[in-house]
N, C-alpha and C positions, 0 to 999 in steps of 0.2 A: 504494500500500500504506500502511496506516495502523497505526502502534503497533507496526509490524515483521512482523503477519501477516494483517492482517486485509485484504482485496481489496474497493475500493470502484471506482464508476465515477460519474465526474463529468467535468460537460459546465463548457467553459473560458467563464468570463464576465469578458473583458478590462477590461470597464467595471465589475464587482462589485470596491467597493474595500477591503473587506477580505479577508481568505485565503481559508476556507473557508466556504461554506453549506452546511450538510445541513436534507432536512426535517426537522421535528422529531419525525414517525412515526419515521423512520428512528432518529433516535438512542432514540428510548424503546423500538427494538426491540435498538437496542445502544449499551446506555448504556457502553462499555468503552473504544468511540470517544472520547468528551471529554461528562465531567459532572460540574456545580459542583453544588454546594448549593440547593436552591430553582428549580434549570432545567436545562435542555437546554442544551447549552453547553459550552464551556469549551475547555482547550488539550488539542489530543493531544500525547504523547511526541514521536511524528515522525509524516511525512508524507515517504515514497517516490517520485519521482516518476524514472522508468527509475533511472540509477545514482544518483539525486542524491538527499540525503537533508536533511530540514528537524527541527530539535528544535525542540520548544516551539512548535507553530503553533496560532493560536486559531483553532478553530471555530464560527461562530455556526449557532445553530438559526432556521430561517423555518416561519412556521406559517400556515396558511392559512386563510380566513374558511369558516363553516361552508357544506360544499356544492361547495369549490371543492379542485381540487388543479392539480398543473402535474407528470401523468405524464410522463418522458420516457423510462423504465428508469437514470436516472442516480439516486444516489444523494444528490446535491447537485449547487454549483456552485463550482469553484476557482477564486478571486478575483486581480486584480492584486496581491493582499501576496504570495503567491506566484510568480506568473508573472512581476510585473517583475525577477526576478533573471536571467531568461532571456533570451535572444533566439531569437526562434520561428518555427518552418516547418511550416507548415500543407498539409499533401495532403490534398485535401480527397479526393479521387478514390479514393486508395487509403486514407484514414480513420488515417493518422499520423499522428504530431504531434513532430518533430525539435527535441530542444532544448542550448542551448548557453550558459552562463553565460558573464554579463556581465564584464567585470573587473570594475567595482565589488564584483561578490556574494562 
């Protein structure tokens, strides 16, 4: 959940090292998610993930060369600035995904 209401679906890119990817169709269909001045971009409020919640998370935009897209029905891709505050359990079988903060976080 994004900005407290908004319902996104994104697929986990442990090796993406910053937080958030969205495409950049997406944010310029909802620019309410996170946008700076001059782009597609910028930090959301928060970032919901089950009970855990993140403020101030930056969202980068990825835009794609003309001709080309990367459907997946996700919305983006949730990067390690996120995920490493977790530690993760992935069902691949039944499509979960169990998470549980670090002590560091």
């Amino acid at each position: 959940m994004v900005n407290g209401s908004k319902k996104v679906y994104m697929q986990l890119g442990l090796s993406a090292q910053t937080t958030a990817y969205f495409w950049q169709t997406y944010l310029e269909r909802n620019p309410d998610i996170a946008h700076r001045a001059g782009g597609f971009g910028g930090v959301m409020k928060s970032l919901t993930l089950g009970p855990f919640e993140h403020d101030d998370v930056v969202a980068e935009s990825v835009r794609f060369a003309p001709g080309e897209s990367f459907e997946t029905g996700a919305n983006g891709v949730l990067g390690s600035g996120v995920l490493d505050a977790f530690n993760l359990v992935i069902d691949y079988p039944d499509h979960k995904l169990f998470l549980a903060p670090r002590k560091r976080s």
